[in-house]
C-alpha positions in Angstrom: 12.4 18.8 145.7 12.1 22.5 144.6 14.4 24.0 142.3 15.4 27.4 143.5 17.3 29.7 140.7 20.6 30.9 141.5 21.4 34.6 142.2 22.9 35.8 139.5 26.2 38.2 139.8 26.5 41.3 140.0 28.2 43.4 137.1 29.4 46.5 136.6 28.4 49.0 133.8 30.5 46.8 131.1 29.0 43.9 131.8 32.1 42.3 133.6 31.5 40.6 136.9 32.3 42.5 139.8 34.9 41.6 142.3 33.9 40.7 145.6 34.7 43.1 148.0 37.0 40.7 150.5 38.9 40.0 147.7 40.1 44.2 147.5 40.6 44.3 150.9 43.5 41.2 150.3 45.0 42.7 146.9 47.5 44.4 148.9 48.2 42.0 151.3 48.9 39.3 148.2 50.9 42.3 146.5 53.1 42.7 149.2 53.9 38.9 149.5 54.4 38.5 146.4 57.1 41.4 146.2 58.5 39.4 149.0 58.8 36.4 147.3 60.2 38.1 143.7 63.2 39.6 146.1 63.7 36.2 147.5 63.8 34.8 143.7 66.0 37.4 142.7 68.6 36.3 145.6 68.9 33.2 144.9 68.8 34.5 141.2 72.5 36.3 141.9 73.6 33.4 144.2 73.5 31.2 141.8 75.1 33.1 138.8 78.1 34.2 141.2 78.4 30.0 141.9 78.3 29.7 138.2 81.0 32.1 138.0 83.0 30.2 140.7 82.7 26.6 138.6 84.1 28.1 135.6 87.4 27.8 133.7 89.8 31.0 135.6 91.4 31.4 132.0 87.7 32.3 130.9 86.7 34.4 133.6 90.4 36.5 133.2 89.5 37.3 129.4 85.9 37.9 130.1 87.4 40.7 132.5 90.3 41.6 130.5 87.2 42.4 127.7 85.3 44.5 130.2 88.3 46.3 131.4 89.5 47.4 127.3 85.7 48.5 126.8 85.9 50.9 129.9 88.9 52.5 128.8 87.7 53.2 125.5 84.6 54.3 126.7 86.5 56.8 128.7 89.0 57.8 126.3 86.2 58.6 123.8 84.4 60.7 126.2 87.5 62.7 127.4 88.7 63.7 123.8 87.7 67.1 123.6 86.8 68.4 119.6 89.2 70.4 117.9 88.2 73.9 116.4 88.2 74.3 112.4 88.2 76.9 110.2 84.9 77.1 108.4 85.3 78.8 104.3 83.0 81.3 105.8 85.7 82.6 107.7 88.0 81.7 105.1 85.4 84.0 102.5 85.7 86.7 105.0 89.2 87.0 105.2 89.5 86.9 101.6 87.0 90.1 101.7 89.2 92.1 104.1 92.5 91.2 102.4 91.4 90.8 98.6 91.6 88.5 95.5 94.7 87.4 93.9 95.4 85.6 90.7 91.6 85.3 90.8 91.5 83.1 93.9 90.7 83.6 97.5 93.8 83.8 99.9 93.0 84.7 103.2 96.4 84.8 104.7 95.1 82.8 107.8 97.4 80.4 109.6 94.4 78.3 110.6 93.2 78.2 106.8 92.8 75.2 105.2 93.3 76.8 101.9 96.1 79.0 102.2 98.1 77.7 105.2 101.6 75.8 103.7 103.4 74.6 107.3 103.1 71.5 109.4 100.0 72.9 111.2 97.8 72.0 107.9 99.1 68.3 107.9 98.3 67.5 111.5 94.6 68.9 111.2 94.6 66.7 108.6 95.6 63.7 109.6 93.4 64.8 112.9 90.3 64.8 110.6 91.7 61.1 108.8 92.0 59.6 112.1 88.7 61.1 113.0 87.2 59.3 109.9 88.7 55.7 110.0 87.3 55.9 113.8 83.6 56.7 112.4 84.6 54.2 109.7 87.5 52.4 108.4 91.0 52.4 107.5 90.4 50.4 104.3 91.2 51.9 101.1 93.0 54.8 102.8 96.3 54.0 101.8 97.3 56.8 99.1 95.5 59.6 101.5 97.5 58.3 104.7 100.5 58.3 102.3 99.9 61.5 101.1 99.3 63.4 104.3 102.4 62.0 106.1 104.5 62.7 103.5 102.6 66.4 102.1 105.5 68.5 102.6 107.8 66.6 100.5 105.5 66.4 98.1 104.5 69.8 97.3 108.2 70.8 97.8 110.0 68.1 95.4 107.2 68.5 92.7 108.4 69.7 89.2 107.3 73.6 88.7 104.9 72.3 85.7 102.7 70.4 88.6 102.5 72.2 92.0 99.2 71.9 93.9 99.2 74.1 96.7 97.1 72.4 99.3 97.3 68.7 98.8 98.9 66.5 96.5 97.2 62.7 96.2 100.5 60.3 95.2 100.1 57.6 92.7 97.3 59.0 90.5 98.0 59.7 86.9 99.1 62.9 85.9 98.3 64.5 82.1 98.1 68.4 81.7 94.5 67.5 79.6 92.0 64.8 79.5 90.0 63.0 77.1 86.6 63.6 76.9 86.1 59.9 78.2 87.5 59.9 81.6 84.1 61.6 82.9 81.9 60.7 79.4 78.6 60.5 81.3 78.8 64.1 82.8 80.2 65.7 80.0 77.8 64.2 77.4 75.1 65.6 80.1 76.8 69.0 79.8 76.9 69.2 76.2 73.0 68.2 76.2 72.1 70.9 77.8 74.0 73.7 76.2 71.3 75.6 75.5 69.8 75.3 78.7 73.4 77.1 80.2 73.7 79.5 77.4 70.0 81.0 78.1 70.7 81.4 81.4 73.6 83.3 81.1 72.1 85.3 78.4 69.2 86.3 80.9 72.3 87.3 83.6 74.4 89.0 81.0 71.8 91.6 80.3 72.6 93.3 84.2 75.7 94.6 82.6 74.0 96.9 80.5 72.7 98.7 83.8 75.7 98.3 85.9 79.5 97.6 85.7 79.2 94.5 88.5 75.7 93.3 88.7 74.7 91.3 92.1 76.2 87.9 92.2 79.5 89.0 89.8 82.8 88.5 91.0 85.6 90.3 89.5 88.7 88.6 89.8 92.2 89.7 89.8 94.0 90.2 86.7 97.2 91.7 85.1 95.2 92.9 82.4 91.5 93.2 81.3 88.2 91.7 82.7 87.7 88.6 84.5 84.2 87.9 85.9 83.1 84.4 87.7 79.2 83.6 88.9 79.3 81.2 91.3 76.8 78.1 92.3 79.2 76.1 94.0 82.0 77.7 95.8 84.4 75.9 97.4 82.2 73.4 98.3 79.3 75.4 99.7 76.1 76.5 97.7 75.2 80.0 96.4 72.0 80.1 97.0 71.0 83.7 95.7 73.1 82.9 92.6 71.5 79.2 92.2 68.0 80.5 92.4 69.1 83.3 89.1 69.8 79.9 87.3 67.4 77.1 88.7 68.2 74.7 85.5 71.4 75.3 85.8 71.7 74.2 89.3 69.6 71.1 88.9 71.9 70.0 86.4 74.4 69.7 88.6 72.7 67.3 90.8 72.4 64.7 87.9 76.3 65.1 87.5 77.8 61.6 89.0 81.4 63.1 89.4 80.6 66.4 90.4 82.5 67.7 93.3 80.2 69.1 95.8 81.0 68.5 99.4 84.4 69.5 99.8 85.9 73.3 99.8 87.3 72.0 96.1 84.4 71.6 94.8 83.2 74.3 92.5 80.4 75.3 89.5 80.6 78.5 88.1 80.2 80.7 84.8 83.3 82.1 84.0 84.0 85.3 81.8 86.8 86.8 80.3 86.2 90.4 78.7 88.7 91.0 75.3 92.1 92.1 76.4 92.0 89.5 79.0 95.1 87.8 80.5 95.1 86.0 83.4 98.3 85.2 85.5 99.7 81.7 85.6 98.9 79.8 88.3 98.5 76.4 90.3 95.2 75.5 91.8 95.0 73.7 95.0 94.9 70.1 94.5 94.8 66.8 92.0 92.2 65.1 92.8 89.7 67.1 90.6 89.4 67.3 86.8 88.0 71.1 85.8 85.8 70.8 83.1 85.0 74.2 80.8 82.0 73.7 78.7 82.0 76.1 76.0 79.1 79.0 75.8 80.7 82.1 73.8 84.0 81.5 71.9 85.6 84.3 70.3 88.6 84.0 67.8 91.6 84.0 69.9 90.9 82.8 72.9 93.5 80.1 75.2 93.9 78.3 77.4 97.3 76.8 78.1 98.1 74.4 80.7 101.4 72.8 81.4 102.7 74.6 78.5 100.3 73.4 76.0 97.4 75.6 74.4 94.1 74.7 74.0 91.2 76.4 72.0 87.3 76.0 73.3 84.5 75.7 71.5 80.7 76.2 71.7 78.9 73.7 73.6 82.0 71.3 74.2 83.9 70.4 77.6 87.4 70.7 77.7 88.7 68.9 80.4 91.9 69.4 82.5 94.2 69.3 85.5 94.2 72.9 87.1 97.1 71.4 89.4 99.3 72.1 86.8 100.6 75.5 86.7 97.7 77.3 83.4 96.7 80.4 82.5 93.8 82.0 79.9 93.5 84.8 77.5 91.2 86.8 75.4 92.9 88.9 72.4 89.7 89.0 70.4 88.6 91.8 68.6 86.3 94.1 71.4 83.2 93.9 68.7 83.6 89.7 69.5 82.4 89.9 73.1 83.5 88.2 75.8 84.9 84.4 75.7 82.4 82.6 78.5 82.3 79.0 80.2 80.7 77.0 82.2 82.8 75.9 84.4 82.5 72.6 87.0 85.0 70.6 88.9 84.9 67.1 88.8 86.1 64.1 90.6 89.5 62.7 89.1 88.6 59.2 87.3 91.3 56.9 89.7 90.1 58.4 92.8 88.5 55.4 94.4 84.6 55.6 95.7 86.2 54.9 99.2 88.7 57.6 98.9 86.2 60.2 97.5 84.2 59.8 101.0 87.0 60.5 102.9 88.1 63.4 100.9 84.6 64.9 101.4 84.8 64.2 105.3 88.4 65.7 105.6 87.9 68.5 103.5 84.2 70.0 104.3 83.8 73.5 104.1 82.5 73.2 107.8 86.4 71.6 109.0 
């Protein structure tokens, strides 16, 4: 018997065994039938699941489509509901540019502003924006804000003269003309640690008003008497960028704030300046959910602040905190050779404003809404 080796098989250049060649001509032919035969699973696939359906409970079946039927209709009603235009605070700030400052704050006489609008329009965009937000979230914890919107008019119109926020009032929170340094001890401790971080920055700005009356970045605000300059950072809620970049420590600061207001149009972080002479008018500010905080930088001899009725003196590198919902005003009757009385001033969250509330403040009142 003579052993004969086998031929071996062939390969291709990767050293995989080729495929016969009747086996190609009969890939398509097995393709096609088994095509045939994955439609003729998937039949009896459905046939059976609509049996299924048949054996089961009715009861089931009718809340199973009952289910379907609400998912639809919300589907549908979310896609239908058309967004509702806002006024942004850059068309707020441009109003105010055409129709000017008074008592030192922006009124742009809009009816769409979120601001300075007082009529029923102002509570339905913002109960528009609440229900817009427990939608994208959830109607836990919003109690005292639904409360408050519903019932805004009364509120701003039954409050006593010595409280009268003019945009929105937040029911059931405590109400003192000043605070104590402890209700927001972490950021004002922070502030006072960096005092002389503030104070050379505003030193470095101040020396532009030896070239020019209003250097770039100054605001002058309206006054009955004297001076009254304001650089902003923050205002109302949106970012000076120009400004932030003339005082970069400054700015960072405010980032390692925990209660600093920055995402809403009441947000604010700017140095303040009253030139001798000064008196500015009494006033409300907008709402009483914020605590302003003034950290001291230059305190001439009498200087004031007086809110609610009661004064208040400053003093170099300490906060002063307050409630600018209730109705204040400042003066300067220093001796000219003094200089000006200057502070930093920052708004910051109110201490029983909940976590859960702040976030919808923030969403209801961006600048963007």
């Amino acid at each position: 018997m003579v052993w004969v080796p086998l031929r071996a098989a062939r390969t291709d250049r990767r050293g995989l065994p080729r495929a016969p060649r009747h086996r190609c001509t009969n890939m398509s032919w097995e393709w096609l039938m088994g095509w045939s035969w994955s439609l003729d699973g998937l039949r009896d696939f459905i046939a059976t699941g609509i049996q299924s359906f048949r054996d089961c409970d009715a009861t089931a079946l009718a809340a199973v489509a009952c289910l379907l039927v609400l998912f639809v209709w919300y589907c549908y009603h979310v896609g239908r509901e058309q967004p509702r235009a806002y006024v942004t605070v850059n068309a707020l700030m441009q109003g105010a540019d055409a129709n000017g400052l008074q008592n030192g704050y922006v009124y742009c006489h809009s009816p769409e502003c979120v601001r300075c609008t007082h009529n029923d329009g102002l509570n339905q965009k913002l109960y528009h924006n609440l229900q817009e937000y427990a939608k994208r979230y959830s109607w836990s914890g919003m109690g005292r804000i639904h409360k408050g919107i519903r019932e805004q008019g009364r509120y701003l119109n039954s409050r006593p003269s010595i409280q009268k926020p003019e945009v929105f009032f937040l029911p059931d929170l405590p109400t003192m003309p000043y605070f104590s340094r402890d209700a927001q001890k972490h950021d004002v401790e922070l502030l006072e640690r960096n005092f002389q971080t503030i104070l050379c920055e505003f030193e470095t700005l101040y020396k532009a008003f030896s070239n020019c009356s209003l250097p770039q970045g100054w605001k002058m605000n309206s006054t009955p008497s004297g001076e009254w300059f304001t650089f902003y950072l923050v205002n109302q809620g949106m970012c000076v960028p120009r400004n932030c970049r003339k005082c970069p420590r400054t700015y960072r600061l405010l980032g390692s704030l925990r209660t600093c207001i920055g995402n809403n149009v009441f947000g604010n972080a700017c140095i303040s300046m009253l030139s001798p002479g000064t008196v500015i008018a009494e006033h409300y500010g907008p709402t009483n959910i914020r605590i302003r905080c003034h950290l001291g930088l230059k305190t001439p001899s009498n200087c004031e602040l007086v809110v609610g009725g009661e004064p208040q003196c400053w003093a170099e590198g300490r906060c002063l905190l307050f409630d600018d919902s209730f109705l204040h005003t400042a003066f300067h009757e220093g001796p000219p050779e003094e200089g000006p009385r200057v502070v930093f001033m920052v708004d910051l969250w109110h201490p029983n404003v909940a976590a859960a509330e702040r976030q919808a403040l923030d969403f209801i009142f961006a600048p963007g809404r």
